[in-house]
C-alpha positions as CSV (number, residue, x, y, z in Angstrom):
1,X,-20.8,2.7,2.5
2,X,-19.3,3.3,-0.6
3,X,-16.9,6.0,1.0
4,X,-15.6,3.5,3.5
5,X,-15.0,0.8,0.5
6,X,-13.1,3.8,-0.6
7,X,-10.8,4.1,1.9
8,X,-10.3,0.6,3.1
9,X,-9.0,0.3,-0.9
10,X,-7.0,3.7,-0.8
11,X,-5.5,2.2,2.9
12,X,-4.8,-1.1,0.7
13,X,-3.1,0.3,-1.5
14,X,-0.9,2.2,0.3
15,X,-0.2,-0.4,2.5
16,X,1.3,-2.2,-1.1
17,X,3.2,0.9,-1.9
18,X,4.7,0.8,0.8
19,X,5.7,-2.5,1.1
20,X,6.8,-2.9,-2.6
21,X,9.0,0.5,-1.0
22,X,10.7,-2.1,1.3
23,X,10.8,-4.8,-0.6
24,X,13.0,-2.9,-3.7
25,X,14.9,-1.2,-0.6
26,X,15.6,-4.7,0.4
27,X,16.8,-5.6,-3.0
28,X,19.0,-2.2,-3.4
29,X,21.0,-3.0,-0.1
């Protein structure tokens, strides 16, 4: 249990990361 909390976080956070990504991509162009 506590190993899939673990990735559904790690997933969320990357999910973040990479939206932040786009988001100061957007900002760049």
């Amino acid at each position: 249990m506590v190993l899939v909390v673990d990735n559904t976080l790690t997933d969320t956070l990357s999910q973040i990361q990479r939206e932040q990504k786009q988001a100061v991509m957007g900002l760049k162009t």
